[in-house]
C-alpha positions in Angstrom: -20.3 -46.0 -101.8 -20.0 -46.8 -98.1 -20.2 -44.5 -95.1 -17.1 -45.3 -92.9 -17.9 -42.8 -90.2 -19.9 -45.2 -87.6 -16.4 -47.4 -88.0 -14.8 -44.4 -87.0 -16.6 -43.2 -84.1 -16.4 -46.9 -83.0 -12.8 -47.0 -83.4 -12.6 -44.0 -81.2 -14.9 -44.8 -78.1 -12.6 -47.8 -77.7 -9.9 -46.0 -77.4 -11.6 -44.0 -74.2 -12.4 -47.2 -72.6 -11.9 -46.3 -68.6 -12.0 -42.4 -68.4 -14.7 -42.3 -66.5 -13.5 -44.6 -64.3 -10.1 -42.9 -63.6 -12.0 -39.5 -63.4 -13.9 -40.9 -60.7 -11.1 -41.9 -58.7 -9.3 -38.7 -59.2 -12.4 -36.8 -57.6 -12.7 -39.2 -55.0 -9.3 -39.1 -53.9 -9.6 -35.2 -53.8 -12.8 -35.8 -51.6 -10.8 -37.9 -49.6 -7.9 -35.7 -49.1 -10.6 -33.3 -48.3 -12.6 -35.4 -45.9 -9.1 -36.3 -44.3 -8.0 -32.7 -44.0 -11.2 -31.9 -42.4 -11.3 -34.6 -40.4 -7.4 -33.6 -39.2 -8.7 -30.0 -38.5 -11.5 -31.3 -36.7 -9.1 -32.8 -34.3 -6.4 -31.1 -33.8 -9.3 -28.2 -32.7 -10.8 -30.4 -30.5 -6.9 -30.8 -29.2 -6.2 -26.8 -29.1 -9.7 -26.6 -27.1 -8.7 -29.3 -24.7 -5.5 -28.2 -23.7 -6.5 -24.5 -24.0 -9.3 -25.3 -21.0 -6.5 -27.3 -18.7 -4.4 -24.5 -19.5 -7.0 -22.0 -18.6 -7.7 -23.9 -15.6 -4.0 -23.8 -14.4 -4.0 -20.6 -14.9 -7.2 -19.5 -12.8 -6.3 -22.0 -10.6 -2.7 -19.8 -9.5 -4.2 -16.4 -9.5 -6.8 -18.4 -7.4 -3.8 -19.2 -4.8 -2.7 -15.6 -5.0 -6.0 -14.2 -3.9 -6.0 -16.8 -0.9 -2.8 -15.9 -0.1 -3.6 -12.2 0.2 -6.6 -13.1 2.2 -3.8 -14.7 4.6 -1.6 -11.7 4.6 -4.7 -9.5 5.3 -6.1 -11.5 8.3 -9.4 -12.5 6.8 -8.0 -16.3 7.6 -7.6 -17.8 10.5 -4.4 -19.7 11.6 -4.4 -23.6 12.9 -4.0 -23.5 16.0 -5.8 -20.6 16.1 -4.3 -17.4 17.5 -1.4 -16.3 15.3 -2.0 -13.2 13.8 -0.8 -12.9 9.5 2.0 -10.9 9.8 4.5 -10.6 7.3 7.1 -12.1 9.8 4.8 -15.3 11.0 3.4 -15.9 7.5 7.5 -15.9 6.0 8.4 -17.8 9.3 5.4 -20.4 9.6 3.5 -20.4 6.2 2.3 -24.0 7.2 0.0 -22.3 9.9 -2.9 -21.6 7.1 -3.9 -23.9 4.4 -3.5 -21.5 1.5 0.3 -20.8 2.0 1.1 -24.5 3.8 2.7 -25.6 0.4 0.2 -28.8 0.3 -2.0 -29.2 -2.9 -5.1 -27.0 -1.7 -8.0 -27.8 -4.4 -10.0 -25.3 -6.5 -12.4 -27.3 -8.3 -12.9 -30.9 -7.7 -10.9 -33.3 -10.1 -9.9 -30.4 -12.3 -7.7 -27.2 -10.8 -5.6 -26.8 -7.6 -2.9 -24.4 -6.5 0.1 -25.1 -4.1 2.3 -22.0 -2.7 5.7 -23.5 -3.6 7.7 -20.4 -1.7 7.9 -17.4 0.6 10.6 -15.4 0.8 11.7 -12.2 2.1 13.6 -10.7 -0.7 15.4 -8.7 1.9 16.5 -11.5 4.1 16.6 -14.5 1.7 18.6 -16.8 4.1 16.1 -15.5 7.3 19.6 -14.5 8.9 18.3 -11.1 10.1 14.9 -12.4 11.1 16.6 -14.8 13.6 18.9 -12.3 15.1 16.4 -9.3 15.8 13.5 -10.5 16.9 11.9 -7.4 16.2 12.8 -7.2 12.5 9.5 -7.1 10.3 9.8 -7.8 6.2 8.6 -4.9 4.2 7.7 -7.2 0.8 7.5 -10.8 0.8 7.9 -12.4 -2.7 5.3 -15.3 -3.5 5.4 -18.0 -6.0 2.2 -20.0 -6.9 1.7 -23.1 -9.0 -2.0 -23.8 -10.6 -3.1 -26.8 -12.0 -5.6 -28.4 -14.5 -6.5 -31.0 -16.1 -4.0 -32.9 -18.4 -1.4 -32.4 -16.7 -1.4 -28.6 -17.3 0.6 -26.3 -15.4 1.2 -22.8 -14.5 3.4 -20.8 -12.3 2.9 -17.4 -10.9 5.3 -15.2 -8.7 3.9 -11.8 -6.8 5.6 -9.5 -4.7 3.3 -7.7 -1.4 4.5 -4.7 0.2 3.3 -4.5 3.7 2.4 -0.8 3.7 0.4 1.0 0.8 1.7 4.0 1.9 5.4 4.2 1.4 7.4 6.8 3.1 10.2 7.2 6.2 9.5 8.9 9.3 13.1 10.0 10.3 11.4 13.1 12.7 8.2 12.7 15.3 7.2 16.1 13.6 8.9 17.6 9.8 8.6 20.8 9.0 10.0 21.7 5.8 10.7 25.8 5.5 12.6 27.3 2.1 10.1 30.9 2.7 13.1 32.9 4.3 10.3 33.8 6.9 10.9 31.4 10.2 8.5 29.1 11.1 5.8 29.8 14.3 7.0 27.4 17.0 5.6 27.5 20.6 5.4 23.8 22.4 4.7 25.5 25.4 6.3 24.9 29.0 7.0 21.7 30.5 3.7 21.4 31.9 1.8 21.8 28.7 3.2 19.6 26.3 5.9 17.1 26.0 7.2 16.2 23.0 9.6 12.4 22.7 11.4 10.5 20.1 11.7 7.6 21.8 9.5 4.5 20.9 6.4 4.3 22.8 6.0 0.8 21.7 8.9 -0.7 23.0 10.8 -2.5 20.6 13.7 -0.2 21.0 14.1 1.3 18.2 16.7 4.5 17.7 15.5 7.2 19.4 14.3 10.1 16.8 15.0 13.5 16.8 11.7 15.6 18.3 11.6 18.2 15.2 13.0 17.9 11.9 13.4 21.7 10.2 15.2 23.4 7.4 18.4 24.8 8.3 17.3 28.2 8.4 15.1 27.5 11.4 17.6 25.6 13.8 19.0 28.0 15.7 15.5 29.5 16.9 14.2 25.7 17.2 17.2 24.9 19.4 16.9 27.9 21.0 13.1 27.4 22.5 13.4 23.7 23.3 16.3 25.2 25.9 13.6 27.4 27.5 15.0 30.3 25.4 13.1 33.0 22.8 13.8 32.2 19.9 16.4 34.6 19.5 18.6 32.9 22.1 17.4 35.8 24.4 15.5 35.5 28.0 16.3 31.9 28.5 14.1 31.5 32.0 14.8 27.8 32.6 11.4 26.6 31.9 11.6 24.8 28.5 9.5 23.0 26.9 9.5 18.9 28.1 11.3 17.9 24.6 13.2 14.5 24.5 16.2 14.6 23.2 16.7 18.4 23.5 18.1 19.2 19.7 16.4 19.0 16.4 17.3 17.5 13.6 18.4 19.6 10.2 16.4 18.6 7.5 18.4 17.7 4.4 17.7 15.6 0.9 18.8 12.1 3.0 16.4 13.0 6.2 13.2 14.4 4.5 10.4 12.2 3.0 10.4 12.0 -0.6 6.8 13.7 -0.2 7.9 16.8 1.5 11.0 17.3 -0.4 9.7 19.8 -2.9 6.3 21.7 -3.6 5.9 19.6 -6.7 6.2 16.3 -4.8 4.0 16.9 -2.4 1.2 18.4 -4.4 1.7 15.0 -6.5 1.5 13.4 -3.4 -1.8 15.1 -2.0 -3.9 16.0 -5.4 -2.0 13.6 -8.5 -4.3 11.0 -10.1 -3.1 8.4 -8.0 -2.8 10.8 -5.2 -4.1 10.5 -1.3 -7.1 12.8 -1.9 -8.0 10.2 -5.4 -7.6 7.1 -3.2 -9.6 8.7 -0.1 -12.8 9.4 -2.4 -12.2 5.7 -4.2 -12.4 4.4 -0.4 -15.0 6.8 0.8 -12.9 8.2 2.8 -12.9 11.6 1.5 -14.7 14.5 3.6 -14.9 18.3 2.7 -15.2 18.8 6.8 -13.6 18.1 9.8 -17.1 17.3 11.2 -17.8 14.8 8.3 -15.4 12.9 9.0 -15.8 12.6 12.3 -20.2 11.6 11.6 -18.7 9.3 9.5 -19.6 5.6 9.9 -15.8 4.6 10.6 -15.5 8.2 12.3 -11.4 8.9 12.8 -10.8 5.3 13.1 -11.1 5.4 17.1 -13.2 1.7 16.5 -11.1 0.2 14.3 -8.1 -1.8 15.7 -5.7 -1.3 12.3 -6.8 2.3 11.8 -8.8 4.0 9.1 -7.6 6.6 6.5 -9.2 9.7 6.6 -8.9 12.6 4.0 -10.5 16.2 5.8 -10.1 18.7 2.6 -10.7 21.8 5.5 -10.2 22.5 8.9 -10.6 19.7 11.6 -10.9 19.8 15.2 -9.6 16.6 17.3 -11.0 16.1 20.3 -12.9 13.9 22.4 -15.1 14.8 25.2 -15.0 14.3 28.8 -15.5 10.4 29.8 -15.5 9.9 25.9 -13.7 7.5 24.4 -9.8 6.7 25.0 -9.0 6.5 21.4 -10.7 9.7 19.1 -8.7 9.1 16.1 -6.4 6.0 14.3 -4.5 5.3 11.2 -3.8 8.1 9.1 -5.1 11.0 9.0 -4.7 13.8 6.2 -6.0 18.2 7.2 -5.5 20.3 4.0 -6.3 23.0 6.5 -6.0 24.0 10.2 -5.8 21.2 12.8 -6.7 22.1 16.4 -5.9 20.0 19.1 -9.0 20.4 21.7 -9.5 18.9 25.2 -9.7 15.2 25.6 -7.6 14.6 22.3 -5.9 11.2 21.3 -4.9 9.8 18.2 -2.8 6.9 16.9 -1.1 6.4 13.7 0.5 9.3 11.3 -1.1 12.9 11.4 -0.6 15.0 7.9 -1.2 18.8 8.0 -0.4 19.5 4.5 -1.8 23.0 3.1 -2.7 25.5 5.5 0.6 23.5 7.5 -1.1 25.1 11.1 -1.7 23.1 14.1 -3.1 25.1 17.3 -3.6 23.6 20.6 -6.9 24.8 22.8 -9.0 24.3 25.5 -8.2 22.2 28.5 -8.4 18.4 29.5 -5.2 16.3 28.2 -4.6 14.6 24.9 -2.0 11.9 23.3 -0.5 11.4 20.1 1.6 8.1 19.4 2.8 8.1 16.0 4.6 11.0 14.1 3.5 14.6 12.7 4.4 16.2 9.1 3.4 19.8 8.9 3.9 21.5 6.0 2.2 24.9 4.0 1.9 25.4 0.2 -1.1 26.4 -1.9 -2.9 23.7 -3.6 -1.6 24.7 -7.3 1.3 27.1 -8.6 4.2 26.6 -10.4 6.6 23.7 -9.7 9.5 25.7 -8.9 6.8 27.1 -5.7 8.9 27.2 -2.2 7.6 25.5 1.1 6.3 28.6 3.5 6.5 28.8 7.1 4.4 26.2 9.1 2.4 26.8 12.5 3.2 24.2 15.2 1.8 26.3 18.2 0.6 23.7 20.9 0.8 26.7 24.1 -3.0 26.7 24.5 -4.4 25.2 27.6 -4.5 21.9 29.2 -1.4 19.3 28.8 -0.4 17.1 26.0 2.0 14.4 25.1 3.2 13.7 21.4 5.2 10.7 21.2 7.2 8.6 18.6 5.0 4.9 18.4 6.9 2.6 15.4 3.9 0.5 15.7 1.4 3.3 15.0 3.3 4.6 12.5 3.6 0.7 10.9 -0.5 0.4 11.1 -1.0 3.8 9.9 1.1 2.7 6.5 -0.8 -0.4 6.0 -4.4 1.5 6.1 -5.0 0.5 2.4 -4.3 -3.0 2.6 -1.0 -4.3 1.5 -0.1 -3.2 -1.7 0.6 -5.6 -5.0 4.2 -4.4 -6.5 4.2 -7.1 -9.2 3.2 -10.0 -11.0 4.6 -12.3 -13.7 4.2 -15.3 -14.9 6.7 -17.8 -15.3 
């Protein structure tokens, strides 16, 4: 008999003719979706990495024309002419006077990044309609918008908002003195030839006339009663008051007080919080466990320094300056936890705080100035919130003569002793 299974298996490759080849092209066009997909990827990375580097660049390139901006606004650059000082007023009024906030294209990085200030605004005098009728007026924030650029095209905006002052408060008083003890507060200026005390505005702008002494209700009869050359019980008035100007004090109330002084618990905050005045004098070095330390210091009490210093004395301090010493023995604003004495030859400019021990003594002779404004107030360092303000010291009877005055310009400078302060930033 015959074998028939080589016809079979014969019978059978033919019919598989081509699998191979259609196999083949199967994988391959699986490789080649692959390779394409890849290849797609590949791309489109490259792409992301491209536009994420212009967009980068636009990016660095606005917060670039931020921090040139603030360099204006802080009076590291010059104007052009030269001459005009970086006020808030001049910068909102004549931006074109620097390069950085002229609104012109200012470059970064050659042929990739640039910036351009594309506005500046007061947002409290949008249409400039108070700046142009009181020449005096000054913005307190000026709101900022910044374009950066890259490469491609790319784009980004940025908008800021500068206070002027880092220190944010009202002076409504040439000297507060917050009492809630029940006990009345120790108040001597002295006679008219020892010390005069005036609300109105040193610097000249005018502006309103403040009252000499701001004090809880509970002390203004006895206030009243001494600056009319009385005691303080409105007995034995002998004519020879004190040089106060204008003769009443004010009543201290929740409208008149500064939000620092208007509880324990604020101004504790205010003195020892985390972002407190004591944390941001030790951050600037500005923080002293001495009277004398501060005044060894290299920046002293700021007597060198034409915008002030701020300076933090955890302790007692004693201002003076001696004879044929310098005219100017303290500026800016200066912060005594405990007693402040007023000796000889004094001067300072700018805001004095007495907030603690809340006792300032005059001494010694000579004569001494302060332009600015006073807050003297006592409470301990810790307690519990619902702790009372105690009765103060303001007893400036000692020898010599003095002058405390009301300055809004030394009060401005003494705000501003941080720098001006970022509020906000956004992108947009």
């Amino acid at each position: 008999m015959r074998n028939k299974k080589p016809m079979n298996q014969q019978r059978n490759q033919k019919g598989e003719r081509g699998a191979a080849l259609v196999t083949a092209l199967l994988l391959s066009t699986l490789l080649l979706a692959a390779g394409g997909t890849l290849v797609l990827t590949t791309t489109l990375t490259g792409t992301n990495a491209v536009d994420s580097t212009s967009e980068m660049q636009a990016y660095y390139a606005a917060e670039a024309g931020v921090a040139r901006t603030l360099n204006v606004l802080r009076g590291n650059v010059q104007s052009n002419p030269a001459g005009t000082k970086a006020t808030f007023r001049n910068v909102v009024t004549s931006p074109a006077l620097w390069t950085a906030t002229s609104g012109n294209t200012v470059t970064v990085t050659a042929s990739t990044s640039a910036f351009q200030v594309t506005s500046i605004v007061d947002p409290d005098d949008l249409n400039g309609s108070i700046r142009t009728a009181n020449p005096n007026y000054k913005p307190s924030r000026l709101q900022i918008q910044v374009a950066g650029f890259g490469s491609k095209n790319a784009r980004k905006n940025m908008e800021v908002i500068v206070n002027r002052f880092s220190l944010s408060y009202d002076v409504n008083q040439v000297i507060q003195m917050p009492n809630e003890s029940g006990d009345p507060i120790n108040f001597n200026p002295g006679s008219s030839n020892v010390t005069s005390l005036s609300g109105v505005d040193a610097f000249g702008n005018p502006l309103p006339t403040l009252p000499p002494i701001g004090v809880s209700d509970a002390d203004y009869a006895a206030t009243n009663n001494i600056i009319d050359g009385c005691n303080a019980d409105g007995t034995i008035c002998n004519g020879n008051g004190p040089n106060i100007t204008p003769g009443d004090p004010a009543r201290l109330t929740t409208a008149n007080t500064t939000d620092f002084l208007k509880s324990v618990k604020a101004a504790r905050s205010f003195l020892y919080g985390t972002d407190g005045m004591m944390a941001a004098a030790a951050r600037e070095g500005r923080y002293f466990s001495t009277g004398q330390a501060a005044i060894d210091s290299d920046g002293g009490l700021g007597a060198s320094n034409p915008d002030g210093v701020f300076t933090f004395v955890d302790g007692d301090l004693v201002l003076s300056a001696p004879h044929g010493g310098a005219t100017v023995s303290g500026q800016g604003t200066l912060i005594v936890t405990g007693t402040l004495t007023l000796d000889g030859n004094f001067n300072f400019n700018g805001v004095i705080m007495v907030l603690g021990a809340g006792r300032v003594l005059r001494s010694g002779g000579g004569s001494g100035n302060i332009y600015g404004a006073m807050f003297v107030a006592k409470f301990a360092r810790s307690g519990a919130d619902t702790d009372l303000f105690q009765a103060p010291t303001f007893d400036v009877s000692g020898g010599g003569n003095a002058n405390i005055q009301y300055n809004s310009e030394e009060v401005d400078k003494a705000k501003q002793v941080g720098g001006h302060r970022v509020a906000a930033v956004r992108e947009f």
